[in-house]
N, C-alpha and C positions, 0 to 999 in steps of 0.2 A: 142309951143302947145304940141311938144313930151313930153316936160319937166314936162307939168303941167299936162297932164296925166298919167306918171308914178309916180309925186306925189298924185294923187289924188287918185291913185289903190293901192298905197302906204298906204297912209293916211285910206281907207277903211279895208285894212288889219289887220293896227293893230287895229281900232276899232275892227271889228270883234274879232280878237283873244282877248281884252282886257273883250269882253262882254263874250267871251265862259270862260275864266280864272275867272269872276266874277259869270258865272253861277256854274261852276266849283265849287268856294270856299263857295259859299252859302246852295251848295250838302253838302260837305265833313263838314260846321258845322253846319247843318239843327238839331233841336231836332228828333231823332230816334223815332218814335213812336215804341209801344210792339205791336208783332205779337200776335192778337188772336190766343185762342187753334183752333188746327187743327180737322175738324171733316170730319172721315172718314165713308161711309156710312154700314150703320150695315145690310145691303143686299142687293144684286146685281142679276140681273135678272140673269134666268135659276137656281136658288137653292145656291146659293154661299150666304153664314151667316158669320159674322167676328165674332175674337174672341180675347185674348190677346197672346200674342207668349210667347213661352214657355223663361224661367229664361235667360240660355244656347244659344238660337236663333242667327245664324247670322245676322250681323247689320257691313255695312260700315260704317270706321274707315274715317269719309268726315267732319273736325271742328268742329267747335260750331256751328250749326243753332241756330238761334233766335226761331223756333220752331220745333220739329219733331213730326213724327206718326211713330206708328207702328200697325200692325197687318195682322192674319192671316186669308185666308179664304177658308172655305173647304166645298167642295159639294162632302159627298159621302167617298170613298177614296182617293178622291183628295182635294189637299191642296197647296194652292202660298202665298208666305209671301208677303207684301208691307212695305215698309219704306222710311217716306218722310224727306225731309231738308228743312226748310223752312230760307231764308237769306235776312237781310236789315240791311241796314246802314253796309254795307261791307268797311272791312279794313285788316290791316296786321294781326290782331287777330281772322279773319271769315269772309273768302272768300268761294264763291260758287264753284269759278273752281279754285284751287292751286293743286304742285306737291304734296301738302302733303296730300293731300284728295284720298285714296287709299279704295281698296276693301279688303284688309286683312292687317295688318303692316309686313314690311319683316321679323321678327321676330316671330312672331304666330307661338306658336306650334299648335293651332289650326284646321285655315283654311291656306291654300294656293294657289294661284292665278294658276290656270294649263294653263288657254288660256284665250287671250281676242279677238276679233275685231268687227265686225259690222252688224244686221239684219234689215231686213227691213222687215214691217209688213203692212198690207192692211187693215185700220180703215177707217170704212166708207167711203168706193169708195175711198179715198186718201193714198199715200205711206207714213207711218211712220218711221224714221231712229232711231234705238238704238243701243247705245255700248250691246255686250254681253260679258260675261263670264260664263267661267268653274270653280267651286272650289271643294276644295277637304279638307276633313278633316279625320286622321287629317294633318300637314302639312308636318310631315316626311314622304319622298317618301319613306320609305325603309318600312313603314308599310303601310299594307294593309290598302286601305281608308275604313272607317264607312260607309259617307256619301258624296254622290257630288250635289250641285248646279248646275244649271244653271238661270244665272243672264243677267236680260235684266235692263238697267238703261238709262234715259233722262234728259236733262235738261229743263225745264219751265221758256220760260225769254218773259215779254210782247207777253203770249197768244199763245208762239209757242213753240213745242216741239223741240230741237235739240242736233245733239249729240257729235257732234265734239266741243274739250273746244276753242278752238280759235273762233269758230260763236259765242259760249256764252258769253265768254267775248266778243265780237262786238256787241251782242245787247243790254248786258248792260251799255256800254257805250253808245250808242246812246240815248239811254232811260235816262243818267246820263244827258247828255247833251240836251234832249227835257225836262229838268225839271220832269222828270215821279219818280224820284228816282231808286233805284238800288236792287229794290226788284227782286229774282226770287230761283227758287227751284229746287231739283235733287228728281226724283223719280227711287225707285228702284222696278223689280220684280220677285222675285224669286221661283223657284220649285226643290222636289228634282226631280234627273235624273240617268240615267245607267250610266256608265263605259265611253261611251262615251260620253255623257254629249245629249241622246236623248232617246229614249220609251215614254211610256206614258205621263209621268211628262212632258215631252220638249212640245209635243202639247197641252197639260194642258194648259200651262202659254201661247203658243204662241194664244190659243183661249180666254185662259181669258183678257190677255191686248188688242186684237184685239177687242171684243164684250165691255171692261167696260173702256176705258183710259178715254174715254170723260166723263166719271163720275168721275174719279179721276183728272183733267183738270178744273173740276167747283172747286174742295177743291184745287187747285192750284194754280186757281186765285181769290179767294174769299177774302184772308188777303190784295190781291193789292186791290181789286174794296173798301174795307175797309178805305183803307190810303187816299184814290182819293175822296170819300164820306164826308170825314173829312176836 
C-alpha cells in the first residue's frame, strides 16, 4: 500500500508538471495580439493639462515595449513628466524587468543616475511602494548640474502596483501560468528638484501620483481588460 501511494503521488506529479509545461508551451507560442495606443488622460483634477514633452526630455532607456506614453503635465509653475511601457508576449528581446532596463545608460553624457532606493506613498487610505531616483544632468560630475530629477517609478502586473523586480517577475509568472498571459507595465514619474533632490518639485510629484495614480492604473490596465474581451 506504501508502494502504491508513492506511486500514485508520483504519477500525480508528473501529470501536473506535464500540464503546467503544456500550459507553458501554448503561452510562449500563443499569436501576440498588438497593444492598442495608450491613451493618457488630457486632464487631471485640481488644474493639471497634459501636453507633449519637449524633443530633449528624459525617457528611461527600459527595451522595447509593445506600447509607450509619454507626457507632460503642468498646473501653474509646476510640471511632472509621465512615461509608460506597455509589455506582451515577453521574451529575450522585451522583457518588463531585465538588467538591461536602466534609468540613464552608464554611458550618457547626459543624465546620471546619482541615488536610487525606495518611497512609500498613501493613495487613497492605502500604502504605495515606489523605486525612487535622483538624476542629474549633465552626467559629468565635474560639471556643474543644469538640471536634477527626481524619479518615482512602478511596476503594473495583474492590477497591482509593485516595486521590487523579483515580486514582478512572480506575478507574472503566476499570471503565465493561470493562462492570463504575460502582460504588464512600468510607469514612471518625474519632476524637476534642488540639489538635493527635494523643495517644491519633490512634493509636486509626491502630491500629484498620491491624488492621480488611480487614474493612471485604468490606462494600465485597459490594453489587459482588451486581450481578455477578445
Amino acid at each position: 500500500v506504501p508502494a502504491a501511494r508513492t506511486w500514485a503521488t508520483a504519477a500525480a506529479g508528473a501529470l501536473l508538471l506535464l500540464a503546467t509545461q503544456g500550459a507553458m508551451w501554448r503561452l510562449d507560442h500563443r499569436e501576440v495580439q498588438p497593444v492598442p495606443p495608450l491613451a493618457a488622460p488630457a486632464e487631471l483634477s485640481g488644474g493639471w493639462t497634459a501636453a507633449e514633452p519637449a524633443v530633449n526630455a528624459w525617457t528611461p532607456q527600459f527595451g522595447t515595449p509593445n506600447a509607450e506614453l509619454a507626457r507632460v503635465y503642468r498646473n501653474g509653475t509646476r510640471e511632472i513628466s509621465v512615461w509608460v511601457g506597455y509589455f506582451r508576449g515577453q521574451g529575450p528581446e522585451r522583457k518588463l524587468v531585465s538588467s538591461t532596463n536602466v534609468l540613464a545608460e552608464e554611458k550618457s553624457a547626459q543624465w546620471m543616475t546619482v541615488s536610487q532606493g525606495r518611497a512609500t506613498l498613501a493613495v487613497d487610505s492605502r500604502a504605495v511602494v515606489f523605486n525612487s531616483a535622483l538624476l542629474r544632468s549633465p552626467a559629468d560630475p565635474n560639471v556643474s548640474a543644469r538640471r536634477r530629477l527626481r524619479v518615482l517609478y512602478a511596476y503594473r502586473i495583474a492590477g497591482r502596483f509593485v516595486a521590487r523586480d523579483a515580486e514582478a517577475k512572480l506575478l507574472t509568472a503566476m499570471e503565465r501560468l493561470l493562462g492570463r498571459g504575460d502582460d504588464g507595465a512600468v510607469i514612471f514619474f518625474s519632476a524637476p528638484v534642488d540639489e538635493e533632490g527635494a523643495g517644491a518639485g519633490a512634493g509636486a510629484l509626491d502630491g500629484f501620483v498620491a491624488q492621480h495614480l488611480d487614474a493612471f492604473a485604468a490606462v494600465l490596465d485597459a490594453p489587459a481588460r482588451t486581450a481578455v474581451a477578445r
